[in-house]
C-alpha positions in Angstrom: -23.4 4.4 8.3 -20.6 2.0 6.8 -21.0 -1.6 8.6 -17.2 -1.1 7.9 -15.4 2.1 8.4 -13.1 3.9 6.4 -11.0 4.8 8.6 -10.9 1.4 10.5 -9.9 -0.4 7.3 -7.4 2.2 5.7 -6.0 2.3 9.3 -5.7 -1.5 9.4 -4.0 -1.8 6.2 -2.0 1.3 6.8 -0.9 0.1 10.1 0.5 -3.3 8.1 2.4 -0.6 5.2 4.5 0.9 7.8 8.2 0.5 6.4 6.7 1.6 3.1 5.2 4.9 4.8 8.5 5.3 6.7 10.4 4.9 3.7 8.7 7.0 1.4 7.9 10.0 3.8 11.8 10.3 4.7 12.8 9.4 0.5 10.2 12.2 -0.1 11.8 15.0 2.6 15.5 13.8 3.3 16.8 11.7 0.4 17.4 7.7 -0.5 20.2 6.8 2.4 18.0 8.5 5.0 15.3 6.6 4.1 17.0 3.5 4.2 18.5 4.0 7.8 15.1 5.2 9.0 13.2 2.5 7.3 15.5 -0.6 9.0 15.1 1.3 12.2 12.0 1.1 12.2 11.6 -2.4 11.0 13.5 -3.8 13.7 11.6 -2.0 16.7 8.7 -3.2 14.8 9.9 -6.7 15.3 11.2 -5.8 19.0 8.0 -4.3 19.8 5.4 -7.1 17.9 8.3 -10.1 19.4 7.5 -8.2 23.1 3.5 -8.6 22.8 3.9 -12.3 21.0 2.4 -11.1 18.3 3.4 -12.8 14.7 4.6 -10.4 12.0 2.1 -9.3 8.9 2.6 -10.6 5.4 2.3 -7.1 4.4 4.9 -6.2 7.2 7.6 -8.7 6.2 6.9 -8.1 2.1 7.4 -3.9 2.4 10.3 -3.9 5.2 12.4 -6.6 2.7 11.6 -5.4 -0.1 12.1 -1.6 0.4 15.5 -2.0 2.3 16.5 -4.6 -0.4 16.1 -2.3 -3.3 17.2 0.2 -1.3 20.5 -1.4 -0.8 20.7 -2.6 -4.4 20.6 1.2 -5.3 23.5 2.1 -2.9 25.9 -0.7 -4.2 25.5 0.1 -7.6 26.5 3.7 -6.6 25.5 5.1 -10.3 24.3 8.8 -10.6 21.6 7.2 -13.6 20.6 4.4 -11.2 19.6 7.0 -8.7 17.2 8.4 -10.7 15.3 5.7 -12.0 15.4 4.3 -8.3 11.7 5.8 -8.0 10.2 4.8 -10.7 11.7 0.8 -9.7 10.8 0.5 -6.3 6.9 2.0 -7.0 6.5 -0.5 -10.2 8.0 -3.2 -7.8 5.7 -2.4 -5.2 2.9 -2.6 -7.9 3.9 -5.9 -9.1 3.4 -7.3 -5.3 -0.1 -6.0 -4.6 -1.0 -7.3 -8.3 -0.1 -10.7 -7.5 -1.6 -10.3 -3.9 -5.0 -9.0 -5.5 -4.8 -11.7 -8.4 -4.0 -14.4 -5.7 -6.5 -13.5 -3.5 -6.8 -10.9 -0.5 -7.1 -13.5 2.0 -4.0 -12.8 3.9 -4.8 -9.7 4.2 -8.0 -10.0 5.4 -7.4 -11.8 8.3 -4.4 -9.6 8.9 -6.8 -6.3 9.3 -9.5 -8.7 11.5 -6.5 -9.7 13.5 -5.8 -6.0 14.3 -9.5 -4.8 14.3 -11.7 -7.5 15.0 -15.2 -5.5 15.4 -14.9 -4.9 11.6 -16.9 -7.6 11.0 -20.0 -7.1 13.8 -22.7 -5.9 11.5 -22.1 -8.3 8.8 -22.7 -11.7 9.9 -21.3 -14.6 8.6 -20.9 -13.5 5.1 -19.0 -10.5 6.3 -15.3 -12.0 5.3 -15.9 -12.8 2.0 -17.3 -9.1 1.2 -14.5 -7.7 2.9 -12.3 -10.0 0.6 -14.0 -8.2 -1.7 -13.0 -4.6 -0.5 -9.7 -5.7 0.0 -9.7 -6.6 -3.8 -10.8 -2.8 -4.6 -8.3 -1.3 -2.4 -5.3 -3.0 -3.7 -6.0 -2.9 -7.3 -6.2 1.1 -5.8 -3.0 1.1 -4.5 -1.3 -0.6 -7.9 -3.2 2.1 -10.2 -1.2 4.5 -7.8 1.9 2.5 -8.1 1.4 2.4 -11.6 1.0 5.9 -12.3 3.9 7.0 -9.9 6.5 4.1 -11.6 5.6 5.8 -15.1 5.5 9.7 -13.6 9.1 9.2 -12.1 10.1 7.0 -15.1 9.6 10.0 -17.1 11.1 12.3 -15.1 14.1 9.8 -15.1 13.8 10.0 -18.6 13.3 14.3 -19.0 15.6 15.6 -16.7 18.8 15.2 -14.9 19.6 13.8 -11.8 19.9 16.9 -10.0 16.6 18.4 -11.3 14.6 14.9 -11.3 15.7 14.2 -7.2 13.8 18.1 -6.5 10.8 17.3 -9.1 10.4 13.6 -7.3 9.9 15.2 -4.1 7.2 17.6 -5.1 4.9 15.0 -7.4 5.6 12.4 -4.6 3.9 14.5 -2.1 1.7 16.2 -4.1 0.0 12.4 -5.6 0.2 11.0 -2.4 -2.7 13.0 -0.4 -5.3 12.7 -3.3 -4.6 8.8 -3.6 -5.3 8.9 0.1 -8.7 10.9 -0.1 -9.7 8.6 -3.0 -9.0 6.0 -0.6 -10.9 7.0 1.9 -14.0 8.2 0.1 -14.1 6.2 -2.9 -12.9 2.8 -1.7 -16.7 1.6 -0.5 -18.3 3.3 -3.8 -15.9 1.4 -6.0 -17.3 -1.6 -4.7 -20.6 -1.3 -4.9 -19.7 -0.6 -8.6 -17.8 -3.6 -8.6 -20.2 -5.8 -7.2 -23.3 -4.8 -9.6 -20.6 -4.8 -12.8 -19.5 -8.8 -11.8 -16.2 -7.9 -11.4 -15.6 -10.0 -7.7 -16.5 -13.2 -6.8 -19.6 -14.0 -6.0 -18.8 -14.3 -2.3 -17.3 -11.0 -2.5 -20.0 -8.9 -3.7 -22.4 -6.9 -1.5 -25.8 -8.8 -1.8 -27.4 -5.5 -2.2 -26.8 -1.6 -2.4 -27.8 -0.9 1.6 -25.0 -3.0 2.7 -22.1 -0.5 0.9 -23.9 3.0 2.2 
């Protein structure tokens, strides 16, 4: 068994993304201004709700609520057709350029962000447990910008191939379709990728598993 779950860590993060999955799954089904409204509602009960229990907002929180309503509201006051359909292909290389500099940085904030929400992640692995779950943070967000990447250029070229009308109906269908493989991958690959990543040298010393059992 995983000392660390799957679930418990793509849950943690996941639970830290929320204006980004809010945004996306009503940009996806209802359009850009939907997803907009839906996205600041849901922001601000967040805040409500987390100001309620005294509990201090994410990093991850505060980076996806401003930056998805800010670029969303960038795209409605430039009120251009073209802009509209390159919007997708902007706000996913955007989001990609965030989680590079947070995975180039360092996943600390992170980190302690997911042990704030679920502590007992860290109860088979002792005291070296943070810095190897550094280490799996590192894996999942260079994950999440591969996906950002190849999204930015599917849409760009979309932009690029179609018209606005045609591009808005193809978005919605490669947007759903590339999001439930990236979320299996994530899931089932995210602990194999870093046992490959810790035998290739590719972490930190401190972030490596120290040996094969402690990633199966």
């Amino acid at each position: 068994m995983n000392p660390v779950g799957r679930g418990s860590i793509v849950g943690g993060v996941l639970s830290s993304l929320g204006p980004l999955v809010v945004f996306y799954a009503f940009d996806w089904t209802l359009g850009l201004k939907p997803a907009i409204v839906a996205c600041a509602v849901f922001s601000m009960a967040e805040v409500a709700w987390r100001f309620w229990r005294k509990e201090p907002l994410t990093f991850l929180f505060k980076l996806t609520a401003t930056t998805t309503i800010g670029l969303g509201i960038l795209d409605i006051s430039l009120a251009s057709p073209r802009f509209f359909s390159w919007e997708a292909s902007i706000t996913n290389a955007a989001f990609g350029g965030w989680f590079a500099w947070l995975m180039v940085k360092g996943p600390g904030p992170l980190t302690e962000q997911l042990l704030a929400l679920q502590p007992q992640l860290l109860e088979s692995w002792g005291p070296d447990g943070r810095g190897r779950l550094n280490g799996m943070m590192r894996v999942l967000l260079a994950m999440i910008v591969l996906f950002h990447v190849f999204t930015a250029a599917a849409y760009a070229f979309i932009a690029f191939r179609y018209t606005v009308e045609d591009a808005v109906g193809i978005r919605v269908i490669v947007g759903n379709v590339s999001l439930i493989p990236f979320l299996a991958a994530v899931f089932l690959g995210l602990h194999p990728l870093h046992r490959i990543a810790s035998r290739r040298g590719w972490l930190p010393a401190e972030e490596r598993l120290l040996s094969p059992a402690e990633g199966s």
